[in-house]
C-alpha positions in Angstrom: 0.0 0.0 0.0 1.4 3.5 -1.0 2.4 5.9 1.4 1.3 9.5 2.0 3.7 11.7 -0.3 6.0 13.9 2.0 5.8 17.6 1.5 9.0 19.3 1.8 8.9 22.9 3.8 9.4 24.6 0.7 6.3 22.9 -0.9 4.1 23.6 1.9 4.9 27.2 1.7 4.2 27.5 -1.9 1.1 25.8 -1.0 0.3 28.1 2.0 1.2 31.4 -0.1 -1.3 29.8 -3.0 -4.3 29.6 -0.2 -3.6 33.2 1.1 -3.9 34.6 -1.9 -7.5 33.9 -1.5 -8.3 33.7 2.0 -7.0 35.9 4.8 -5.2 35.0 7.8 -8.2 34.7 10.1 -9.9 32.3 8.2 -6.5 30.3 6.7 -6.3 26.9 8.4 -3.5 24.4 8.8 -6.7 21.9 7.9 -7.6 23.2 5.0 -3.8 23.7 3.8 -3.5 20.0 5.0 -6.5 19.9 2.5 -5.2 21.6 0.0 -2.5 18.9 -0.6 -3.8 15.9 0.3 -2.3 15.1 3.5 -3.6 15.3 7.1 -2.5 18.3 9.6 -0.1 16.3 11.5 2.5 15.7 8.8 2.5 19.5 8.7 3.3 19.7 12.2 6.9 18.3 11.3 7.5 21.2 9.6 5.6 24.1 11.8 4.8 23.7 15.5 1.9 26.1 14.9 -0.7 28.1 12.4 1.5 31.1 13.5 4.8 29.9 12.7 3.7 28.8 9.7 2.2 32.3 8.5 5.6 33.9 9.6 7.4 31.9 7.8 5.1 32.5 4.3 5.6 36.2 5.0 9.4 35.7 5.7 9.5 34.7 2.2 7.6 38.0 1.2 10.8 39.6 2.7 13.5 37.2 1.4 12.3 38.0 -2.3 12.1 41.8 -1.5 15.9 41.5 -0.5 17.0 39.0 -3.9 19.5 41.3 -5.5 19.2 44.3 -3.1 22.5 46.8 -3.0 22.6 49.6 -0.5 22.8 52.8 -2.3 23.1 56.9 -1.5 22.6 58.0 1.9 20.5 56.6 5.2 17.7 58.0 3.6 17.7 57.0 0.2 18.4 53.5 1.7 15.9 53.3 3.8 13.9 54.7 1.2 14.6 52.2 -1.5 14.0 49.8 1.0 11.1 50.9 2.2 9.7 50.7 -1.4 11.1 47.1 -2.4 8.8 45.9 0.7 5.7 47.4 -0.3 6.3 46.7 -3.7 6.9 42.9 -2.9 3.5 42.6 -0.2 1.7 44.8 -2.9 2.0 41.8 -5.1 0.3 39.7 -2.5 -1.3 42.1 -0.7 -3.2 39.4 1.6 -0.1 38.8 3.0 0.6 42.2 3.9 -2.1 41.6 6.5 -0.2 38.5 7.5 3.4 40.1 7.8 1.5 43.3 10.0 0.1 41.0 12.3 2.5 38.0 13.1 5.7 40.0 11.8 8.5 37.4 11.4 11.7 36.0 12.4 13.5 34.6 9.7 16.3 35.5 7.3 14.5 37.6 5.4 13.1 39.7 8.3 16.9 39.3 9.4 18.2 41.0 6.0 15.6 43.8 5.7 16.7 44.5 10.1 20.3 44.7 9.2 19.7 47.0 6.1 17.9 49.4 8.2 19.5 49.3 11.3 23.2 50.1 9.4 21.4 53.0 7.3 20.6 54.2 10.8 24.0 53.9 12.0 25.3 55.7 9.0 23.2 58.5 9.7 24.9 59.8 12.6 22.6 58.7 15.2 23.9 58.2 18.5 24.4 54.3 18.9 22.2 54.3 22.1 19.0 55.9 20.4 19.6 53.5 16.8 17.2 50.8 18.6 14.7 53.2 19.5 14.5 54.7 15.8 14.4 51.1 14.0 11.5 50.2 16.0 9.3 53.8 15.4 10.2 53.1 11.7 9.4 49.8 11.2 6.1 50.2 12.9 5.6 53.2 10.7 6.2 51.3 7.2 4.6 47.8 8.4 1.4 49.9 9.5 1.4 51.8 6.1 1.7 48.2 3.8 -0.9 46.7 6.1 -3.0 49.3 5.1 -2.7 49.6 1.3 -2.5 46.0 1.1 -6.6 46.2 2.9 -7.5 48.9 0.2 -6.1 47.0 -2.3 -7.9 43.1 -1.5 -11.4 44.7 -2.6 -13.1 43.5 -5.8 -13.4 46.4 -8.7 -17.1 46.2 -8.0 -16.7 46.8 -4.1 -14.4 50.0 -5.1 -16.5 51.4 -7.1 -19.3 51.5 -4.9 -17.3 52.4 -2.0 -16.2 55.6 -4.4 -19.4 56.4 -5.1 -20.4 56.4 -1.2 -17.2 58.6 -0.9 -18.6 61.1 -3.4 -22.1 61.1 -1.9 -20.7 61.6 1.6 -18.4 64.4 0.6 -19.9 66.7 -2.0 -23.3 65.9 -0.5 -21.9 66.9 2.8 -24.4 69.9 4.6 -21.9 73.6 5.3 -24.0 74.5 8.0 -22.9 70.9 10.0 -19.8 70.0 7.8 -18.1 74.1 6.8 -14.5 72.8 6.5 -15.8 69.2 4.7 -18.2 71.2 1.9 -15.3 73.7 1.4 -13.2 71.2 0.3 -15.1 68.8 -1.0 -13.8 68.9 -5.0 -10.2 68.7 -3.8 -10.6 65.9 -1.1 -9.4 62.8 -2.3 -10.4 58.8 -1.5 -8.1 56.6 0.6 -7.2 54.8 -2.2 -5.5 57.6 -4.5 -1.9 57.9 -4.6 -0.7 55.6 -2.3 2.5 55.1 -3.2 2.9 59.1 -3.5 1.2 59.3 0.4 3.7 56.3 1.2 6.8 58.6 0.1 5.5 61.3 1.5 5.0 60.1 5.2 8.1 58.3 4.9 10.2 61.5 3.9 8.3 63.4 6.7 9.7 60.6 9.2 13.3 60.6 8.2 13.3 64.1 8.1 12.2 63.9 11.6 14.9 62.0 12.9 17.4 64.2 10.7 16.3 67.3 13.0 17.0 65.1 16.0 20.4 64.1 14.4 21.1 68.1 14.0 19.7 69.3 17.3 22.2 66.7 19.2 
């Protein structure tokens, strides 16, 4: 009698990513990945003690690919920048994972690679070695909280977007002055969530460095 077929790690991931890119993170399952490839949840146990390591690791690999062929380039900023970028660009191809990275973050070498990146761009910047940590963490919270985001705007059918504009446009321009002055004043020259995201990303990125330039300078 034939045997189960044993799934490398490597496999199972593939498999994983393949299910997330149609499910989310609360409803993904090791039983339904287990499911997915014929096999029954214990044999992926082997490989992944839990539902959690396993999402970590499939968003590790989100990371790892963002890193393939990376060389630091410029200044702090226009490294952090760039890498800042390569990330979003990487979830924004499998923006349900995005959701998966924000939440369970990661451990592996790819989280590994894009932590050493930005923690010597801070170095190089002429922080003071004590404060580096301190930075890292405000900054990495700040771009993992700005993927997570798109990455939700982004998971909506075209149908769903287009009615959610058109609620946008009956909320704003059909907003009352007398209750809403500042909202009806505006209204032709406020813009939805989803425009220019990667121009809003830049932006709040640039405002964030520049913060910690000024603290660089006042020292």
């Amino acid at each position: 009698m034939t045997g189960r077929r044993r799934w490398s790690t490597e496999e199972i991931l593939d498999a994983a990513t393949e299910l997330l890119r149609t499910s989310d993170a609360d409803s993904f399952s090791v039983r339904k990945l287990a499911t997915a490839l014929g096999t029954d949840p214990s044999s992926l146990y082997r490989h992944f003690r839990s539902k959690t390591e396993l999402l970590r690791a499939v968003a590790d690999r989100i990371l790892l690919a963002a890193m393939d062929g990376y060389r630091p380039e410029g200044d702090w900023k226009q490294r952090v920048t760039a890498l800042a970028l390569r990330v979003r660009e990487a979830f924004g191809q499998q923006p349900q994972l995005a959701a998966v990275w924000g939440r369970y973050a990661s451990s592996g070498t790819g989280s590994r690679l894009v932590m050493e990146e930005v923690l010597q761009a801070l170095r190089a910047s002429g922080l003071p070695d004590e404060e580096v940590p301190a930075r890292y963490h405000r900054l990495a919270v700040l771009i993992a909280a700005l993927i997570a985001a798109e990455a939700t705007g982004s998971t909506v059918s075209p149908e769903e977007y287009e009615q959610g504009l058109e609620l946008f446009r009956v909320a704003v321009l059909g907003a009352d002055p007398e209750r809403f002055p500042a909202l009806a004043h505006y209204a032709r020259d406020v813009r939805p969530l989803g425009a220019d995201r990667r121009a809003a990303f830049e932006e709040i990125l640039a405002a964030h460095l520049g913060h910690i330039e000024a603290a660089i300078r006042a020292d």
